[in-house]
N, C-alpha and C positions, 0 to 999 in steps of 0.2 A: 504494500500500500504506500501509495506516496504521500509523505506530509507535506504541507502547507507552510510557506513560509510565513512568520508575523507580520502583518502589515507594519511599514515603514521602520522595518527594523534597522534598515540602514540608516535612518534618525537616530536611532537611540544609539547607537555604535558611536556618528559621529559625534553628538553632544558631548559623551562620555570622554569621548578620543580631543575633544575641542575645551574640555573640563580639566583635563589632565595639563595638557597645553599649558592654558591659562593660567594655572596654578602652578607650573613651572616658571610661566617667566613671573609673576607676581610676587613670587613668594622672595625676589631678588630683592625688593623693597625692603621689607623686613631685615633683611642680612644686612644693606645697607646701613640701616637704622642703627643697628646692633651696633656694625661695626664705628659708624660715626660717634654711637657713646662710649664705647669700649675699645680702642683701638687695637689693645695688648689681649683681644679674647683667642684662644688655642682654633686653630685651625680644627680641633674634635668639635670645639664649641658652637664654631661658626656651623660646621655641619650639621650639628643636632636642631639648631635654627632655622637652617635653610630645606631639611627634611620635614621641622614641625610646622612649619608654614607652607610647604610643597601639598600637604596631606589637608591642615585644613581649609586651605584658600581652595584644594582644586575639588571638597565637600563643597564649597560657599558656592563655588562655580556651578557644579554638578544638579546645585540645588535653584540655581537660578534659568541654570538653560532648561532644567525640566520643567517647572513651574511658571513659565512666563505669563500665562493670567494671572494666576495668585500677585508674580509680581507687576504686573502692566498695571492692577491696582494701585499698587502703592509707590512709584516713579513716575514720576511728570507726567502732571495730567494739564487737559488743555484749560485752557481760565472758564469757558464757558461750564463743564465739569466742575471747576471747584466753584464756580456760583453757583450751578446746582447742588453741591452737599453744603455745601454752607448755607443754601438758604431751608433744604431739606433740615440740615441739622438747627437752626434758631427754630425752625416750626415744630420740630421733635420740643423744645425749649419751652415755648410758647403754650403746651399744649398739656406739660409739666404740673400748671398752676401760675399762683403769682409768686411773682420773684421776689428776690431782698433786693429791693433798689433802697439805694441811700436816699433820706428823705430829705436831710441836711447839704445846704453845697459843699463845698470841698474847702473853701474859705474858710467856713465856720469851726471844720475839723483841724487849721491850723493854728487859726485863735484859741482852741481849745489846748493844743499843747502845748504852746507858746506860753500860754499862762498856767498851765502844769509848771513847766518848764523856771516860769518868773519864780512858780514859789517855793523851786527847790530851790533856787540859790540865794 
């Protein structure tokens, strides 16, 4: 019987393979980092560095090329988008109750410490 290939398995290969990548030259930051505070760190040290960041940068990676709804949500969104959640999110607000609005201007809250203030000294 012949099996069936996964659909668009060659995506997930290169994601993977474009994950690894990424997390290779990325993880160069890091070392650099390293290396600009600590100039005198062991060549073992610099490697344990640039392995611990090759592994989790090319996770972060991994996790961003798979999920790109998840993240298209939350990376730049166009302005008409954030007026819709922003005005979505005040009528979620709105619909709350009523709020603690200060009744007082803002004036009157600094004459108030101001003369806290006179009659500690």
């Amino acid at each position: 019987m012949i099996e069936k290939p996964e659909p668009y398995k060659w995506r997930t290969r290169l994601r993977f393979i474009i994950s690894i990548v990424m997390g290779l030259i990325t993880a160069l930051f890091p070392v650099a980092f390293a290396w600009g505070v600590a100039r005198n760190l062991s060549l073992t040290a610099m490697l344990a560095v640039y392995v611990g960041s090759v592994m989790v940068l090319s996770f972060a990676w991994r996790l961003y090329f798979d999920r790109p709804e998840e993240v298209e949500k939350r990376i730049p969104i166009s302005s008409r988008e954030h007026r819709r959640r922003k005005k979505e999110f005040y009528d979620w607000l709105d619909s709350q109750g009523p709020s603690l609005k200060r009744t007082e201007p803002i004036s009157q809250l600094f004459n108030e410490r101001n003369r806290c203030f006179r009659q500690l000294t």
